[in-house]
C-alpha positions, 0 to 999 in steps of 0.5 A: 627183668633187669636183675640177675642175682649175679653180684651182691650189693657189696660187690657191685660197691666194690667194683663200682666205687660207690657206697652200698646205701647208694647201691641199695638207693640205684637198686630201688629206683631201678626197680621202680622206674627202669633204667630212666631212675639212674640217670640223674635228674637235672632240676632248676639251680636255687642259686639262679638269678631270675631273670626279672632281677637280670632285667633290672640290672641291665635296665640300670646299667643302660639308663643310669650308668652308661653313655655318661655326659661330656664323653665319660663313657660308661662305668665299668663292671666293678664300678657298677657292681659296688654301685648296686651294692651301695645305692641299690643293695643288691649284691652280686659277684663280679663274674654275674654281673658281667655275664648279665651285661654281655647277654643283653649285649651291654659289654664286649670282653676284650682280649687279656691283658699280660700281667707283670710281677709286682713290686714286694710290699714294706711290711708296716704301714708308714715306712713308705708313702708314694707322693705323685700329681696329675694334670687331668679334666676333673670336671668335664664342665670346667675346661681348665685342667687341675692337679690331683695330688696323692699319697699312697701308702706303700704297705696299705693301699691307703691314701691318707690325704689328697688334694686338687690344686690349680698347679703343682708347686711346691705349696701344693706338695707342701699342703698334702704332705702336712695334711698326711702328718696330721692326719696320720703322724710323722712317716719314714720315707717319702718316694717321688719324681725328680720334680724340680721342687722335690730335687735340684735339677741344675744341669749342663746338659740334658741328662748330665748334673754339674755338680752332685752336690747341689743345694736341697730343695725347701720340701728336702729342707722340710723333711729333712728336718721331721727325719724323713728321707726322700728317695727319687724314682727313677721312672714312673713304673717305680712309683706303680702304687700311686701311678695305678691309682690315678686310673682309678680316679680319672674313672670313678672320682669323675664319674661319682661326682657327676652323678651328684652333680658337682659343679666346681673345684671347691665342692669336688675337694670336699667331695674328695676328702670327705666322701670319696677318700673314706669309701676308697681306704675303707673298700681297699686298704690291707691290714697291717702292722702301724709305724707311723710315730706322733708328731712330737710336742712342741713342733710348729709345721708352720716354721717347717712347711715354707719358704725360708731364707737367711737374713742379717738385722740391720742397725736399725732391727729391721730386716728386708724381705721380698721388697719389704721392710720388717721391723723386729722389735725388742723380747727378752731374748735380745733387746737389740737384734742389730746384726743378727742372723735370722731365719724367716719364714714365709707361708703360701698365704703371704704370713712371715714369722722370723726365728731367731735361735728356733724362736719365734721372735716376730710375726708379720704379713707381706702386702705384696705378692712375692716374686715368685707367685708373680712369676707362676701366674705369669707363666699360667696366663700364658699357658691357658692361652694355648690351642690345642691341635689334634692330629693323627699319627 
């Protein structure tokens, strides 16, 4: 009844648009179930997540990984996903595992944020690196907050050396940059804020330098002498690639640390670097074409990353520094060194070495602490004596 021998099966191909094995299939399951055998049947998607599996994951999510302690919040969806990957080696998509959380009412969407264009890459790894601190809460059972220091490669994403200090000095920058260059090799440039111990702040006013040619600060000093440039930013949104990533790590380098229980500023710096930095680079670095150079033979980073000053021996070989005395005894270079202009070098951990030429000619420690150590715990004492009021604006 349904056929009127009207049109050939390679017309209604024709006319239809469709194949004539498929018109040969339709005519058949006309024939054997009426109209019903065109429509098409809807069967259950193999690739649906079944809904024992979706309990599992909102029960995670709800015991485990949200309401952390100390007002952490909860983690958020890409956390968590790479969280089962890692832990609980279940892999799904970014886009499943939030629409499990929102149907058991564990995540609110929030309204889409404006998405700005973005700063063109350099081409090769180790022509620019981003350097940056930040003063947070790292550990939300220590109430004194400490500097994270980063290095963020302009081209890969990567961070081949980070720290936590208890202050942003310049040591601490001098520390992070001497780990990258080892860890990596010497760099090109090297992007910053105009901090006073990355650039000469001398001012007569607010925003008005007195002298453009002003003496370079001893981390200029340092890189100056591997040939690296220092180039200054002008805002915080010209350093995005290192800025960005301490959103990443106020979220999720505190939050993993809770969940392994890590208690103190020692175990968070190993955790840091021995675990955190190698899971960050391997997730998120880009590939691309190396220019990091090798550090050449013979460079000694400890009479390059200090403090040093100029000094003139006195008749007696001995030379003053930071209120002590240092005697400098006879080499093969010079027997006496009486009126000769020397370069002393002092180390963070108190160590002088004296050069004479680019030679090492002596090595001694200070017993004191220098002025300026002096002058910082000084200023820290002060600081940590603060309360702190909060009001609303």
């Amino acid at each position: 009844m349904f056929f009127k021998k009207k049109l050939k099966a390679t017309e209604a191909s024709s006319l239809l648009g469709l194949s004539y094995p498929h018109i040969l299939r339709l005519k058949k399951k006309l024939k054997e179930m009426g109209p019903k055998g065109l429509v098409r049947q809807k069967g259950k998607s193999k690739r649906k997540i079944p809904e024992a599996k979706c309990k599992v994951i909102a029960g995670l999510y709800e015991d485990v990984y949200s309401n952390l302690p100390y007002n952490l919040g909860s983690f958020n969806i890409l956390n968590f996903k790479d969280e089962l990957e890692e832990v609980y080696k279940i892999t799904l998509s970014y886009e499943s595992i939030r629409k499990i959380l929102i149907t058991h009412n564990l995540h609110h969407p929030k309204e889409k944020k404006k998405v700005y264009r973005r700063r063109r890459r350099m081409p090769r790894a180790g022509m620019l690196l981003q350097m940056d601190s930040s003063q947070h809460q790292w550990i939300p059972s220590i109430p004194v907050k400490w500097w994270l220091i980063i290095m963020v490669d302009d081209a890969t994403n990567e961070i081949p050396y980070a720290r936590l200090f208890p202050s942003d000095n310049m040591f601490a920058n001098m520390f992070v940059i001497r780990g990258c260059i080892e860890r990596k090799g010497l760099f090109t440039a090297l992007y910053v804020d105009r901090a006073s111990h990355f650039e000469t702040t001398r001012q007569g006013g607010i925003h008005y330098n007195v002298s453009p040619e002003q003496e370079e600060t001893q981390i200029e000093r340092a890189l100056n002498e591997l040939g690296i440039t220092i180039i200054p930013a002008n805002s915080p949104q010209a350093k995005g690639r290192v800025e960005v990533r301490f959103k990443l790590f106020q979220d999720r380098f505190i939050k993993k640390m809770q969940l392994i229980g890590i208690k103190d500023y020692n175990g968070a710096n190993e955790f840091l670097l021995n675990t955190f930095l190698p899971w960050y680079n391997k997730k998120y670095i880009r590939e691309t074409p190396n220019s990091y150079m090798a550090l050449p033979y013979g460079i000694n980073l400890d009479t390059i990353f200090c403090r040093k000053i100029e000094r003139t021996v006195k008749a007696d070989n001995t030379i003053s520094v930071c209120g002590e005395i240092i005697q400098i005894p006879p080499n093969k270079a010079r027997f006496s060194f009486t009126n000769a202009k020397v370069t002393v070098c002092i180390l963070e951990d108190s160590r002088v070495i004296v050069l004479y030429k680019e030679s090492i000619v002596c090595e001694s420690m200070l017993l004191r602490k220098i002025k300026i150590q002096k002058k910082e715990e000084k200023i820290k004492e002060l600081l940590e004596k603060r309360e702190y009021v909060f009001c609303e604006r």
